[in-house]
C-alpha positions as CSV (number, residue, x, y, z in Angstrom):
1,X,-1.3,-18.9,-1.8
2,X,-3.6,-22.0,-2.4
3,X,-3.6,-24.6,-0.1
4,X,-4.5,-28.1,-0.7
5,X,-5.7,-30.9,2.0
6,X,-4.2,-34.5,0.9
7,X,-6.3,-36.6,2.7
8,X,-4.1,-39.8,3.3
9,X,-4.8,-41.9,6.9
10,X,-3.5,-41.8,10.2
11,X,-1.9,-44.2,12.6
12,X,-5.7,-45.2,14.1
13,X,-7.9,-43.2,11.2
14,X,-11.4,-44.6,10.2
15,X,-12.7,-43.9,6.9
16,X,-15.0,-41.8,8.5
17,X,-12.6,-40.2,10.3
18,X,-10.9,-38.8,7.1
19,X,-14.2,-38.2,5.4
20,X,-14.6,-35.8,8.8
21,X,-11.2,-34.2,7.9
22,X,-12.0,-33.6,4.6
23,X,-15.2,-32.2,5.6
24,X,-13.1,-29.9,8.0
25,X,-11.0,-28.9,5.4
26,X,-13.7,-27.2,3.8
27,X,-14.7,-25.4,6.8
28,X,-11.5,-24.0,6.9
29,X,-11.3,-22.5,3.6
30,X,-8.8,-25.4,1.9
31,X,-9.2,-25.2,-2.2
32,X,-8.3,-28.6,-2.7
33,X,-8.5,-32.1,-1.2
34,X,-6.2,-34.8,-2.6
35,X,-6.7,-38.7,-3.4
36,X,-3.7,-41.4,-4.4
37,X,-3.8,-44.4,-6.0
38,X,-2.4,-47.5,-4.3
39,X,-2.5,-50.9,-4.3
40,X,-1.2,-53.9,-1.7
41,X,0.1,-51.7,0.7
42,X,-0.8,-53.8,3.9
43,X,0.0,-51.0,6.4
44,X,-2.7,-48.7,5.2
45,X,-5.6,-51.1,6.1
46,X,-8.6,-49.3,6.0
47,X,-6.9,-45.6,6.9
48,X,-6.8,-44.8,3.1
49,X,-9.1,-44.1,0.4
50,X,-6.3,-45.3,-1.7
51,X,-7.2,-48.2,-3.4
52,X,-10.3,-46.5,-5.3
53,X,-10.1,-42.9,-5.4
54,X,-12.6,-41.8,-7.8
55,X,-15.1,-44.1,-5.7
56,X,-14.3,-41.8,-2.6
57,X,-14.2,-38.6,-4.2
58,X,-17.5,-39.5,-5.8
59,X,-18.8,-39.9,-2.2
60,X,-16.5,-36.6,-0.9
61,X,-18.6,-34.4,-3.3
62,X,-22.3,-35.8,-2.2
63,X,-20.8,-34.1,1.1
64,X,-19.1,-31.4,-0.2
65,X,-20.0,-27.8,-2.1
66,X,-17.3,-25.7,-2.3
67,X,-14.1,-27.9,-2.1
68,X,-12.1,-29.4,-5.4
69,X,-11.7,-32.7,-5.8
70,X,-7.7,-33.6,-6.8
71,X,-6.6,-37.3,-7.8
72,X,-3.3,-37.4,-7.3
73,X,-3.2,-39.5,-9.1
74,X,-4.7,-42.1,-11.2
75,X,-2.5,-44.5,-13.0
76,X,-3.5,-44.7,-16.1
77,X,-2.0,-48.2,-17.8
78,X,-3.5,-50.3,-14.5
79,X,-7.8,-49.5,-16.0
80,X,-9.0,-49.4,-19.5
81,X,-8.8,-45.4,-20.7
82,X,-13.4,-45.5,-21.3
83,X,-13.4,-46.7,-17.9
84,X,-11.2,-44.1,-16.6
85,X,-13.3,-41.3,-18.4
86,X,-16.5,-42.4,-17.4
87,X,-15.8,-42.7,-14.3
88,X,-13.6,-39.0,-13.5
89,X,-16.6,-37.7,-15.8
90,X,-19.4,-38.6,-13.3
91,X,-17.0,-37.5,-10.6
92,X,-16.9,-33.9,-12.2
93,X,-21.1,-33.8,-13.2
94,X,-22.2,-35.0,-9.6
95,X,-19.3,-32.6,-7.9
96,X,-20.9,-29.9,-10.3
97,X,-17.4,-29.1,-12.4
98,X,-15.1,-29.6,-9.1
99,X,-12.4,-32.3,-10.0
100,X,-8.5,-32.2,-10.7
101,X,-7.7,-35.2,-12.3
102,X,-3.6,-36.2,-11.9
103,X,-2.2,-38.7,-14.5
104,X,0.7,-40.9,-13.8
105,X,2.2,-43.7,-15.6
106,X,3.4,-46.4,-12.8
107,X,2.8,-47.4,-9.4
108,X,5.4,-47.3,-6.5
109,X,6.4,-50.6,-8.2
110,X,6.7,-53.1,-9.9
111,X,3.8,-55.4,-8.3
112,X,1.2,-52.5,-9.2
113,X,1.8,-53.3,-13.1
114,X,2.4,-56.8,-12.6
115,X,-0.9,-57.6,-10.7
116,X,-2.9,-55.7,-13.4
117,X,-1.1,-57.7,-16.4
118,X,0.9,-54.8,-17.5
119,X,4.4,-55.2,-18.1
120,X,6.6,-52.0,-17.0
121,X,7.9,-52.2,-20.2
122,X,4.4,-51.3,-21.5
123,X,3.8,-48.6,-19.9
124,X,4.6,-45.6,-21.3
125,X,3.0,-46.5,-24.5
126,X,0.2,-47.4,-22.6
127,X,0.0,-44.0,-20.5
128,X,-0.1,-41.8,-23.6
129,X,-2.6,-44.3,-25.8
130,X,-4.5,-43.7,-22.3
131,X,-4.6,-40.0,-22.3
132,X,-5.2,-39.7,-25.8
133,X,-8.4,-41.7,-25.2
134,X,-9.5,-39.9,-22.3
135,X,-9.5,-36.9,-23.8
136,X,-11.2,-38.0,-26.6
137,X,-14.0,-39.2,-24.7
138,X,-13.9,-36.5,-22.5
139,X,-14.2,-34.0,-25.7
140,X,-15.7,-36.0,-28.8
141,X,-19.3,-36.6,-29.5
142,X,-18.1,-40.1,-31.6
143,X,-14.7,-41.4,-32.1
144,X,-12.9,-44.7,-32.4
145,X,-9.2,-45.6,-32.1
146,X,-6.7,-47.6,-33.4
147,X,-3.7,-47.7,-31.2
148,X,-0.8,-50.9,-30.1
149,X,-2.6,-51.2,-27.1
150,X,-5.9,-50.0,-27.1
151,X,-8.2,-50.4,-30.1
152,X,-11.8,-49.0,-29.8
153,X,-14.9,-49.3,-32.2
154,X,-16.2,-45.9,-32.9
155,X,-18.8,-45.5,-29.6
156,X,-19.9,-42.1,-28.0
157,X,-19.0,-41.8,-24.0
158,X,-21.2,-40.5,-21.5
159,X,-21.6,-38.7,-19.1
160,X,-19.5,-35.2,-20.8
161,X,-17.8,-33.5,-18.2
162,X,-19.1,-30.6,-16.8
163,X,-15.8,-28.4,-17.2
164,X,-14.8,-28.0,-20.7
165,X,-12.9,-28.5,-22.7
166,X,-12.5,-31.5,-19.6
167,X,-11.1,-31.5,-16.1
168,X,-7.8,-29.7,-15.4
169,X,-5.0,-32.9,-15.9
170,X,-1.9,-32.2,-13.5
171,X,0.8,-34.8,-14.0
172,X,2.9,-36.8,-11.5
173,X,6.3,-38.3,-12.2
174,X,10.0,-38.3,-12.2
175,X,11.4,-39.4,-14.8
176,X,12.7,-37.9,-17.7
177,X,10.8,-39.0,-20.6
178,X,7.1,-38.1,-18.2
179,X,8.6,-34.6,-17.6
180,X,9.2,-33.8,-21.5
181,X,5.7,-35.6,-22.3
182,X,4.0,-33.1,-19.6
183,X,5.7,-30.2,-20.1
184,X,4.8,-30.2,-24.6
185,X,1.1,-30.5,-23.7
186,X,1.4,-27.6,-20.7
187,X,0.0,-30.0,-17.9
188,X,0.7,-28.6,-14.1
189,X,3.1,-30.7,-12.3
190,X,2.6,-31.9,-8.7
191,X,5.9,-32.0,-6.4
192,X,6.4,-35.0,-4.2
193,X,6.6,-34.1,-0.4
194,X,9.4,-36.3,0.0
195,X,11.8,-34.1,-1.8
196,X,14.7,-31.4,-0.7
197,X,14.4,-28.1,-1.3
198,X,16.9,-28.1,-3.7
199,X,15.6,-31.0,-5.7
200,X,12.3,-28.7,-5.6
201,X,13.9,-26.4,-7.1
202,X,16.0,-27.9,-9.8
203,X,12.5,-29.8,-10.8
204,X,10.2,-26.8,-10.9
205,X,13.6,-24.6,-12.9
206,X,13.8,-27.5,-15.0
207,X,10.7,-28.2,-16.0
208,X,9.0,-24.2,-16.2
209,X,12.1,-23.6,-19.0
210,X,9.9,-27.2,-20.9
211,X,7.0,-25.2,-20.2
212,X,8.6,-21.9,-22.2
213,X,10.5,-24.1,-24.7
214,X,6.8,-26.0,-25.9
215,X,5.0,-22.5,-26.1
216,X,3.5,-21.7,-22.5
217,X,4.0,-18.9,-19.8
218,X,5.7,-20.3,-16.5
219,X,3.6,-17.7,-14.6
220,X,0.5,-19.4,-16.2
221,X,1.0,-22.8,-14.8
222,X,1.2,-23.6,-11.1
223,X,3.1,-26.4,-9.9
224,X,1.1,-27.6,-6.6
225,X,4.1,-28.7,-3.8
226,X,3.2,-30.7,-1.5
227,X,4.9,-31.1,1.9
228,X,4.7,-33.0,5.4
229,X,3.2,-30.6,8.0
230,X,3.2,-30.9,11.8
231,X,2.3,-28.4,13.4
232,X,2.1,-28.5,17.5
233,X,2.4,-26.1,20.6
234,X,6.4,-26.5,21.1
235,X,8.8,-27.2,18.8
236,X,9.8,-29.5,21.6
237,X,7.2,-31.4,21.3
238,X,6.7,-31.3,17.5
239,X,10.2,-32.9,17.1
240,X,9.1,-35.3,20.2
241,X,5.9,-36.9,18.4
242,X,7.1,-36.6,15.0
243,X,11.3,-37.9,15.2
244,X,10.3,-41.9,15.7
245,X,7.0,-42.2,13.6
246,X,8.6,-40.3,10.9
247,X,11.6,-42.6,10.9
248,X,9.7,-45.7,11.2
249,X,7.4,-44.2,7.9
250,X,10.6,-43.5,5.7
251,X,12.5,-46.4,6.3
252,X,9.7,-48.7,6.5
253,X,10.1,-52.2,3.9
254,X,6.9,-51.1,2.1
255,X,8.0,-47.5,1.3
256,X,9.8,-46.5,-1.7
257,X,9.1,-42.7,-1.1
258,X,12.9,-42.5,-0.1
259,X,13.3,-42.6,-3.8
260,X,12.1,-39.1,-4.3
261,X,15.0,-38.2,-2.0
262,X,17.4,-39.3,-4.3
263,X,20.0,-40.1,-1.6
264,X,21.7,-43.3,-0.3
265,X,19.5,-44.7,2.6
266,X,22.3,-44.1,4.9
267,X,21.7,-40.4,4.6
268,X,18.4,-40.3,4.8
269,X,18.6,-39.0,8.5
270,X,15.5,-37.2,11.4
271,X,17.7,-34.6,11.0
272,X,17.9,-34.3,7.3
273,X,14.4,-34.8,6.8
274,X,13.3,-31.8,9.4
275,X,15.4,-28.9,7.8
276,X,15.1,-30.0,3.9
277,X,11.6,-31.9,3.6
278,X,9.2,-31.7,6.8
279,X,8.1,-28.4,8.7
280,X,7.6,-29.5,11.7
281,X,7.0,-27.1,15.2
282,X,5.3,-24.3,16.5
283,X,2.9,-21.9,14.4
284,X,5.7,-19.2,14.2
285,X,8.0,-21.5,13.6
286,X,5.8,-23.1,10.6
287,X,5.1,-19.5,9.3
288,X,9.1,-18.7,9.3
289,X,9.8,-21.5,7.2
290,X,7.3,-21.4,4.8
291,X,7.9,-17.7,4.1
292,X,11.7,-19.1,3.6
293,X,10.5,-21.8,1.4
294,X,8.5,-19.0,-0.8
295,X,11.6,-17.0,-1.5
296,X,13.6,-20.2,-2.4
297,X,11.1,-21.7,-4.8
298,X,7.3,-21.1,-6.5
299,X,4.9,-21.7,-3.8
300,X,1.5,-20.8,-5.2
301,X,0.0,-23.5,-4.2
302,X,0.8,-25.4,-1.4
303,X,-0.8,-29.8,-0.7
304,X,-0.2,-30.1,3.3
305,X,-0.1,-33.6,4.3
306,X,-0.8,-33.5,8.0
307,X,-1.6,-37.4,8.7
308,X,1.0,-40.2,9.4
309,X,0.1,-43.9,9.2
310,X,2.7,-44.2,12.4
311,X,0.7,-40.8,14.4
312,X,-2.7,-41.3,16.5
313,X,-5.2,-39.3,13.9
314,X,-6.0,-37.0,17.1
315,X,-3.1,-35.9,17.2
316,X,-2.4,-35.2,13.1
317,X,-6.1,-33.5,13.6
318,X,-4.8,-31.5,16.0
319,X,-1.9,-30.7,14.4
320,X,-4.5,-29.3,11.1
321,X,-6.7,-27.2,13.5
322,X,-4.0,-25.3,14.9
323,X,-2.3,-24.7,10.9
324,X,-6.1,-23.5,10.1
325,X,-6.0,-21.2,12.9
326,X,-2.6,-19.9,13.2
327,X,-1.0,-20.4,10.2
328,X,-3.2,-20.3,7.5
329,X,-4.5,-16.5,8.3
330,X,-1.2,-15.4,7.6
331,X,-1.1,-16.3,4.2
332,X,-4.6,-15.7,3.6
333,X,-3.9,-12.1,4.5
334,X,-1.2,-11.8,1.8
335,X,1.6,-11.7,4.0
């Protein structure tokens, strides 16, 4: 199993706090850390790298070697595509080859399209003008292009990225029409952390047969999940530092992450969220159920999001140290 670091803030994080964390994560033998894109989000302050995430993972790999570099993700219609690729292209030459670039089409809502002058209406045509420039950028010596949104004189784009043919693309999204788009062209899908098990499930069933049905091996592509992680010294007292700050964080005015629940509010419950979402408790008790969530659905590669905007960061970087050393090895063992 793979394991992943997404490396959002905590309820008292620094940016230099996180930039710790991630250097941590390296330490400890993560594969992956993770950025997100997000915009206006008051709460986060400056506990997130949010708002410019190929900024901070340009700094991440001047203090980096070993550790990929995952945007998950960058939102295409809100920049100009050559932007976009110029950027995630010096990301991957100064990281030497080391960055995952996620692709999504909207923000959480509609404020993230309307502040950039796009229309949600746009969108989707933009998103896929947007990766086809990309990746000509990313893969031409010369082009130019001609599209409803986006029309380019024929110029050359520098820096090349150091992978080729370009930068693994994983794809984030819900809807529909993004899951049919991702699935022809054979791009990895993340999975929220707000999500049951069975809606795991159904998505990664559902969209491994798109996989098959456009051409490509479901054992070939890897579907990173991500999931909410606590881990403490009781299960008492994982449940007793976790039960209010995790309510506050779901059910908070800001947060539309109940939407990848796809439940009425009303059932959005503590109790709901601890046996279908979060693993929250001891290390044998995180072990047990993430050996029960690898028999009920394709865990190759696992994103642990250990901070909480409404959790001191000492305590969420506790909570990591004790996963690195007691739960981690298990896995890493191939148990």
């Amino acid at each position: 199993m793979k394991f992943g670091f997404y490396a959002t803030g905590s309820g008292s994080a620094s940016y230099e706090d996180l930039l710790s964390q991630v250097e941590y994560a390296e330490e400890a033998g993560f594969d992956t850390v993770w950025l997100r894109e997000r915009h206006f989000h008051p709460d986060h302050q400056g506990r997130n790298f949010f708002s410019s995430p190929l900024v901070a993972a340009a700094y991440i790999a001047g203090r980096t070697e070993r550790i990929r570099i995952g945007i998950a993700s960058r939102i295409l219609p809100l920049d100009h595509p050559i932007h976009i690729a110029e950027d995630s292209s010096t990301v991957d030459v100064i990281s030497n080859g080391r960055l995952d670039l996620g692709i999504a089409r909207v923000g959480e809502n509609d404020l993230y399209q309307l502040a950039f002058g796009v229309t949600t209406e746009q969108s989707r045509g933009r998103f896929e003008e947007a990766l086809d420039i990309l990746l000509q950028a990313w893969t031409k010596e010369r082009f130019s292009y001609n599209g409803q949104y986006y029309k380019t004189p024929e110029v050359s784009v520098y820096p090349k990225p150091i992978q080729k043919p370009h930068p693994p693309i994983y794809l984030v999204g819900i809807s529909p029409q993004t899951l049919t788009f991702g699935s022809t062209r054979g791009f990895p899908l993340i999975l929220a952390a707000a999500q049951t098990i069975s809606v795991v499930r159904e998505t990664q069933e559902h969209y491994s047969k798109a996989l098959e049905e456009a051409g490509y091996k479901r054992e070939d592509v890897v579907l990173p999940v991500n999931r909410f992680l606590y881990v403490a010294e009781t299960n008492e007292q994982a449940v007793e530092e976790t039960k209010e700050a995790l309510t506050i964080f779901i059910h908070r005015g800001a947060s539309v992450i109940r939407d990848f629940l796809f439940l009425p509010q009303g059932e959005i419950t503590y109790d709901l969220l601890f046996n279908e979402v979060c693993i929250f408790g001891d290390p044998d008790y995180c072990i047990a159920r993430l050996e029960k969530l690898k028999k009920e659905i394709d865990l190759r590669s696992l994103i642990c999001t250990f901070n909480y905007y409404t959790i001191d960061h000492a305590k969420c970087r506790r909570s990591m140290e004790r996963f690195v050393k007691y739960v981690m090895p298990h896995f890493e063992n191939g148990c």
